[in-house]
KOLTIMAR-796939 format. One record per residue (C-alpha): residue number from 1; x, y, z. Coordinates in steps of 0.001 Angstrom, whole numbers, m for minus. Example, Ala and Ser with C-alpha at 12.3 -4.5 7.8 and 13.67 -1.06 7.14 Angstrom:
<sites>
<1; <12300; m4500; 7800>>,
<2; <13670; m1060; 7140>>,
</sites>
This chain:
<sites>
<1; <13955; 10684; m16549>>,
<2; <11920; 8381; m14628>>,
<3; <9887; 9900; m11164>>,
<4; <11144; 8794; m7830>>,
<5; <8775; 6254; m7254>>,
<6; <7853; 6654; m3317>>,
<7; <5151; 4572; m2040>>,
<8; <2821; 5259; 1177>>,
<9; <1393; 2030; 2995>>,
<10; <165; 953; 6539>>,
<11; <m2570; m1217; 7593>>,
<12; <m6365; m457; 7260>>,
<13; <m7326; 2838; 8482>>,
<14; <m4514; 4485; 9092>>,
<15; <m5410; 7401; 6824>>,
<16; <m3190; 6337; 3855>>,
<17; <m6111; 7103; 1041>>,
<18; <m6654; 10571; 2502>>,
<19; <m3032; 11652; 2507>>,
<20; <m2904; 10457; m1179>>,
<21; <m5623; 12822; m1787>>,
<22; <m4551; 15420; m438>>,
<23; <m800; 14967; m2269>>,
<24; <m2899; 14936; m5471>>,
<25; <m4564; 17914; m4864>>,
<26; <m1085; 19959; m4167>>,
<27; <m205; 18756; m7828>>,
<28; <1740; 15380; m7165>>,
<29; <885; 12402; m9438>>,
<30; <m481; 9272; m7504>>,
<31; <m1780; 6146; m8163>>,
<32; <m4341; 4976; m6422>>,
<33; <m5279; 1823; m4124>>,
<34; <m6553; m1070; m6594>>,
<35; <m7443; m3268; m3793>>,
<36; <m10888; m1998; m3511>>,
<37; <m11821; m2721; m7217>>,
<38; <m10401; m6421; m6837>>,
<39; <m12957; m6730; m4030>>,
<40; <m15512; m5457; m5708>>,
<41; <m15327; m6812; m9063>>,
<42; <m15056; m10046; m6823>>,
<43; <m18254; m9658; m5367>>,
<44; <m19983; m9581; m9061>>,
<45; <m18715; m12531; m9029>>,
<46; <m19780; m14259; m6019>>,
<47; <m17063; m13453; m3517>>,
<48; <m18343; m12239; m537>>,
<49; <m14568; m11296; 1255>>,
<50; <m12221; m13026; m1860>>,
<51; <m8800; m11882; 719>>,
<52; <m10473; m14347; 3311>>,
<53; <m12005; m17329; 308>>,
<54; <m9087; m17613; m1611>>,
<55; <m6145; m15350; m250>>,
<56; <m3420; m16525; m3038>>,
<57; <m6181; m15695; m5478>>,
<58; <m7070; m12373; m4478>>,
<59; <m2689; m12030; m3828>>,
<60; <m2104; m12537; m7712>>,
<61; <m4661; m10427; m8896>>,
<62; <m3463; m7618; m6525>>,
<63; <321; m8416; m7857>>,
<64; <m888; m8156; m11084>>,
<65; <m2975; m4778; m11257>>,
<66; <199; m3293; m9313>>,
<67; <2561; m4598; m11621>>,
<68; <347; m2577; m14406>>,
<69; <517; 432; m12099>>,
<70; <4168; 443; m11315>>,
<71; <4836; 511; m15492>>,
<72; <2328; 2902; m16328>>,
<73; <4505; 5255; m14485>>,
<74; <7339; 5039; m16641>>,
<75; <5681; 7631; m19193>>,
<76; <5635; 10075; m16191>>,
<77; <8170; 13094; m16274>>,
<78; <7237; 14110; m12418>>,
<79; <10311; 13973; m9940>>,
<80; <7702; 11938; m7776>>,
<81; <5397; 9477; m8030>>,
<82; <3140; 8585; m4929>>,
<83; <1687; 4812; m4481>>,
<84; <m1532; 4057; m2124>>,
<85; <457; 718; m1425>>,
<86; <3120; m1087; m3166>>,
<87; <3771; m4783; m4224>>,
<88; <5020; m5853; m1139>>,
<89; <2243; m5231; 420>>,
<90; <701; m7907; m1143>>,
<91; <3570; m10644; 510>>,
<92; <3202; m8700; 3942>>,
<93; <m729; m9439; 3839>>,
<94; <m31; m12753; 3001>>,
<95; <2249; m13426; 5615>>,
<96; <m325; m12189; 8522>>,
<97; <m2387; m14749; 7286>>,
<98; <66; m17792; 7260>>,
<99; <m909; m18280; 3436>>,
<100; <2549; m19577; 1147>>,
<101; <2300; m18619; m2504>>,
<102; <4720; m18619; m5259>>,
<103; <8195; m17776; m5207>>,
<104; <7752; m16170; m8434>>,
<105; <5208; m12780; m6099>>,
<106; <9404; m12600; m4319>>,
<107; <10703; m12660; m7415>>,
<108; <8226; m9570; m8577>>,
<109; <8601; m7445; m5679>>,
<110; <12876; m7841; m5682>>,
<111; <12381; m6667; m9652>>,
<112; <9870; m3796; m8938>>,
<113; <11799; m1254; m6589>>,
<114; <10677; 1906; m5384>>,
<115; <12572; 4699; m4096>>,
<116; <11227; 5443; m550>>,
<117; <8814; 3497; 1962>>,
<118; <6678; 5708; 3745>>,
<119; <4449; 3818; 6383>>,
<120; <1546; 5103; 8677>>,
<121; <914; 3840; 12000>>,
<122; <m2007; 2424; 13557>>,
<123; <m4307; 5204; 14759>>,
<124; <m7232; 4594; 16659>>,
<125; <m8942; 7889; 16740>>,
<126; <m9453; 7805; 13117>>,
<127; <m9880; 3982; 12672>>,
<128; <m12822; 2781; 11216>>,
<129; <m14326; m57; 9491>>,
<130; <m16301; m528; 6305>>,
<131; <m17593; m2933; 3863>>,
<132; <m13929; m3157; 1968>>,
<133; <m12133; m2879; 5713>>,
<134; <m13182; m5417; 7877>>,
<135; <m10757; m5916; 10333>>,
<136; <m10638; m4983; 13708>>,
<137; <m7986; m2360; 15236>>,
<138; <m6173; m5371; 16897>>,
<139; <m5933; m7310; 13847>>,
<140; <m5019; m3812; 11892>>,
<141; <m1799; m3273; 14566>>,
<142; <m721; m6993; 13218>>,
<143; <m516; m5737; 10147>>,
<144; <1158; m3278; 10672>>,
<145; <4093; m5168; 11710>>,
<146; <3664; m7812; 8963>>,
<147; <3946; m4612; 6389>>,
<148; <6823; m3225; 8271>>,
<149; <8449; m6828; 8597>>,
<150; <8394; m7536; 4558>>,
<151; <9722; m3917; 3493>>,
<152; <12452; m4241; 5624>>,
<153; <12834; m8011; 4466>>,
<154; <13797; m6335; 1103>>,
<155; <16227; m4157; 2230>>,
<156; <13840; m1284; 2530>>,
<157; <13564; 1350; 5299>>,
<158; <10179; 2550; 5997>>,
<159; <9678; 5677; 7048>>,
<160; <7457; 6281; 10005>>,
<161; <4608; 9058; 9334>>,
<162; <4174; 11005; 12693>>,
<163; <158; 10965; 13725>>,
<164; <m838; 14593; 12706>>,
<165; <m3125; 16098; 10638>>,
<166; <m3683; 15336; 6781>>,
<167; <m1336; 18485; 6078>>,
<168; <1595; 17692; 8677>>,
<169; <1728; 14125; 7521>>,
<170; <1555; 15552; 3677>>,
<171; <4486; 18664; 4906>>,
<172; <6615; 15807; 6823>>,
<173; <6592; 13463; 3463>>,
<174; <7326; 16232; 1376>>,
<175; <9993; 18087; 3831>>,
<176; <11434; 14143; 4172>>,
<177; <11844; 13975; 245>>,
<178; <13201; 16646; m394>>,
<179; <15861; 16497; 2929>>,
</sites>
């Protein structure tokens, strides 16, 4: 049996890491955010922002650590499987910044299907910015509708996450799954 493979996204700062924490520490398996090595391991190598000096670059390399991610799961025997972010995140990001790539990153994300979309709203309160999270709030809103935009462009239905605490958002998920 494989797990229901359910993944939680929104834009930067919108609390997405913490709530996979906490779902790890009630027992659920989760994979985490890769994005954050690719920038880093980019750096080493002289990157200073890679997403911003060579988008489609930094794109494939995303699409490909995720691809690794999404298969490593098959030797789970959870019911669920939690995602900091799935592939299509990748074509959503790429949209807000007006960058084309390869048909074949479509062709990934229609063969790589997950079982539920759950997406977190921009929240200012708890917004902030870092040296991996450099956009503003405004530009983090955007991206929230370029996320939403390329679920639903794959026949997807994302889930809104109320703005709550880490536990209510974690209870709301897990009352949603299991409704």
């Amino acid at each position: 049996m494989k797990p229901n493979r359910i993944v939680i996204t929104g834009a930067p700062g919108t609390g997405k890491s913490s709530l996979i924490k906490e779902l790890e520490s009630q027992g659920h398996p989760c994979l985490h955010e890769i994005s954050r090595e690719v920038i880093l391991q980019a750096r080493k190598e002289g990157y200073e922002q890679m997403f911003l000096e060579k988008p489609l670059l930094f794109s494939e390399l995303l699409i490909e650590g995720r691809v690794k991610q999404y298969h490593s799961a098959t030797k789970l025997t959870d019911n669920f499987l939690f995602y900091d972010r799935g592939l299509h995140d990748v074509v959503a990001y790429l949209h807000y910044v007006d960058e084309k790539y390869p048909e074949e990153m479509q062709l990934v994300c229609n063969k790589h299907r997950y079982d539920m979309i759950f997406i977190l709203p921009p929240w200012e309160e708890i917004y902030t910015s870092d040296n991996e999270r450099y956009e503003s709030f405004e530009e983090a809103k955007k991206i929230h509708y370029y996320l939403e935009s390329a679920y639903k462009s794959y026949n997807y239905k994302p889930i809104l996450v109320p703005i709550g605490s880490i536990e209510e958002r974690v209870t709301f998920i897990i009352d949603t799954i299991n409704s």
